[in-house]
N, C-alpha and C positions, 0 to 999 in steps of 0.2 A: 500469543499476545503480539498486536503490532503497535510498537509505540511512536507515533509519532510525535512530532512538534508542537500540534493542535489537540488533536485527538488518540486514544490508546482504544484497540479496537481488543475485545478478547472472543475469543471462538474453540467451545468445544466442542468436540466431532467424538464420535462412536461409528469403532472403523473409518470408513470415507462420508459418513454423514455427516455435518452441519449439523447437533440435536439444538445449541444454545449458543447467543452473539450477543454482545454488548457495545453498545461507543461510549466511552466518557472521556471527561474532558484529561489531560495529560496536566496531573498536579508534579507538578520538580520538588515541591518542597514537600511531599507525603513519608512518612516513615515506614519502615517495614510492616510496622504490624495494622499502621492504617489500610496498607494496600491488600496485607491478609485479609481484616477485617471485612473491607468491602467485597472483595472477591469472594469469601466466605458467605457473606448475606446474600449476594448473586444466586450462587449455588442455592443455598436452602429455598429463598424466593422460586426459582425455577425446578425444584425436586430433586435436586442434584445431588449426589453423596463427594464433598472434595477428595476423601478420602481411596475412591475408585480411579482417580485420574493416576493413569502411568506414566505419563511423561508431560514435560510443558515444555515450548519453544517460544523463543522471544525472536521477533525482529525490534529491533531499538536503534531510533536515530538520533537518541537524546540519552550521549553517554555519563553524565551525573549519575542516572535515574538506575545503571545497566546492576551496582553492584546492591540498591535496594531492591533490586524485584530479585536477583540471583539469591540471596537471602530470606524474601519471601517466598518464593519456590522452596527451599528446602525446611524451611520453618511450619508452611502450613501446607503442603504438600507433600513434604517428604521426599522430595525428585530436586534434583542437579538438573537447571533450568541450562538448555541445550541455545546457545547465542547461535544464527547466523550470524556469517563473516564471509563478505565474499574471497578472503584472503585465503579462508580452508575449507572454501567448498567442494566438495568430489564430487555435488550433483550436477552443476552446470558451468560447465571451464566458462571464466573469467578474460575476458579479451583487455582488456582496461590496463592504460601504460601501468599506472599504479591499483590493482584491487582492491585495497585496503580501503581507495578513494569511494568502490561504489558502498552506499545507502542497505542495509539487510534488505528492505522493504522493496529496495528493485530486484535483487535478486531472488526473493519469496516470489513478486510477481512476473517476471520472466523464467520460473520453473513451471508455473501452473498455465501461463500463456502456450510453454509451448508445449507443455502435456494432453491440454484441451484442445488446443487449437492447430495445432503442430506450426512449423516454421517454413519462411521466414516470417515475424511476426511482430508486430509493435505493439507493447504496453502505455496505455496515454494514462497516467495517476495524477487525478485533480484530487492534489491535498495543499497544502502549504505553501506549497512547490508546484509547479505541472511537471509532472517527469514523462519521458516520452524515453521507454525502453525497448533494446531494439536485439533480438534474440535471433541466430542464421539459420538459415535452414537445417542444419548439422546440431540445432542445441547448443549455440556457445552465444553467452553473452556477449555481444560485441559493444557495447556503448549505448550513446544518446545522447540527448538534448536535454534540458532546464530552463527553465521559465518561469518566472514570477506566477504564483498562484493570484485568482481572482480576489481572495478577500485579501491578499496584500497592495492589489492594487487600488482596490476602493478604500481601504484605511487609509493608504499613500492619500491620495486625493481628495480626501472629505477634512484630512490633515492640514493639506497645502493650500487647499484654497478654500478661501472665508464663507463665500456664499454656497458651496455645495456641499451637499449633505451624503448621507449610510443611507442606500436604498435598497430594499429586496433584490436580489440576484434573479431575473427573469428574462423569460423569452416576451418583449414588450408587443409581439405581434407584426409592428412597423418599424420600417429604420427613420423616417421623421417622426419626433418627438415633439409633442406640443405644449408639457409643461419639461421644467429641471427632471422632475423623477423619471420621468418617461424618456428624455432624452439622456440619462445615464443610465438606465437598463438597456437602452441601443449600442449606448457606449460600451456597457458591459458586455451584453451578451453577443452583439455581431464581433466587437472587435477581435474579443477572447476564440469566437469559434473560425472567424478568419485566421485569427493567430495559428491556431491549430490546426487546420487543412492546410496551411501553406507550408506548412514544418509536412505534416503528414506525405503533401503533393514530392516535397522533394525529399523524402523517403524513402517511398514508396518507386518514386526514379531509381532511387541509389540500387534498391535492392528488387522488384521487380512488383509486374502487376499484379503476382498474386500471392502477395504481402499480406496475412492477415492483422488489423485492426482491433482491439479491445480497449476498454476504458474501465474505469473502476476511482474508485474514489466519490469524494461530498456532492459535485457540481457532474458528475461524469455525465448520468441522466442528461440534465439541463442540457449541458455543449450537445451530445449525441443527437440529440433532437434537431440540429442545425446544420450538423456533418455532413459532408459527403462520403466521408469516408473510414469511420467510426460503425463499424460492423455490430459488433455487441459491446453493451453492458454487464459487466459483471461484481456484483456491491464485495460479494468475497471472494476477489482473484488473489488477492495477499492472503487471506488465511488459508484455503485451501495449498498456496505454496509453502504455509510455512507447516502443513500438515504433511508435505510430499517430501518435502528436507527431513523430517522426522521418523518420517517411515525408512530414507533412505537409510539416513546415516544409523536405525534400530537395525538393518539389516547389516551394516557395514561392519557394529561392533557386534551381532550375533558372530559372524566371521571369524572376526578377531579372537573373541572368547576360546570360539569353538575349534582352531588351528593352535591358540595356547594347549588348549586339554589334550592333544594328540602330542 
């Protein structure tokens, strides 16, 4: 489960496959057994048996929500739901003056970035947020950047000013606009993908020219389309990380186990 701010993404995999994904919207006020429930209907909708799942991971950046779904994990699942933390992670050292600071969901997706893609490597996550994570060539999270996501910036403005309105998020074709709509999709979509290459361009300086690029997240598509420097697209680079945290740390407490029994 990745829970975000806007949206809670769930993904289950059979071994390293993707079999079943969901988005739905991130309810704060849901109870345990609403969020059983739903998950429960997923599963049967899609043929799934809940009762076969061996473990569940959560990345969560909305901590209300962290001790209803730990609840619902061991309620309708039967498993002790496993939190990333970049505070105790042992799969990808933490560069960050304070760890606790970073987000699970950059850490999910700077494990999968640099498994796939290897290092050094930047994650661009258009969610809520634009996070732009930035992983070394060695596999150590070293930081990033933040940045207003796009649908906080069109609510900001459709907000603040009288006459402009909520327009579809596109690539308008031209940067002259001939009507309001047309020249706020210019506004949206050049500004946002300038915003981004120029963060990218001095990035990619810091750390070298063959810095790999990925995106992920709602708008990732849309910006990529614009990029210069936006290599791939990836819709599940967070679950697949938060599948690689789970496999590690399965191996880490096999370990343990198996060093107690001796």
């Amino acid at each position: 489960m990745d829970v975000g701010n806007t949206n809670t993404v769930l993904g289950v995999y059979s071994g390293d496959k993707l079999v079943a994904d969901w988005r739905l919207r991130t309810a704060r006020e849901q109870t345990v057994d609403e969020y059983g429930i739903l998950t429960r209907d997923l599963f049967r909708l899609a043929g799934m048996a809940h009762a076969r799942i061996e473990g569940v991971v959560i990345a969560s950046v909305v901590p209300p929500l962290n001790s209803t779904l730990a609840q619902m994990a061991e309620r309708y699942f039967k498993r002790q739901a496993v939190f990333v933390s970049a505070g105790e992670s042992t799969v990808m050292p933490v560069l960050y003056d304070n760890p606790l600071e970073v987000g699970a969901d950059r850490i999910a997706n700077g494990i999968a970035a640099y498994a796939k893609y290897g290092g050094p490597c930047v994650v661009v996550d258009f969610g809520t947020a634009i996070n732009f994570d930035v992983v070394s060539r060695n596999g150590e999270y070293m930081g990033g950047v933040l940045a207003p996501g796009i649908g906080i910036a069109a609510d900001a403005l459709s907000a603040r000013a009288a006459r402009l309105f909520r327009v579809e998020i596109s690539d308008p074709g031209e940067i002259i606009g001939t009507n309001t709509a047309r020249s706020l999709q210019a506004g949206f979509f050049y500004g946002f993908v300038g915003m981004v290459d120029g963060i990218l361009e001095r990035l990619k300086n810091e750390l070298g020219p063959r810095t790999h690029v990925v995106a992920t997240g709602g708008q990732a598509a849309l910006i990529a389309g614009g990029s210069k420097y936006i290599e791939a697209v990836d819709e599940h680079l967070t679950l697949e990380g938060l599948r690689l945290y789970w496999e590690q740390g399965r191996k880490q407490r096999s370990h343990k186990e198996s060093s107690r029994k001796r």
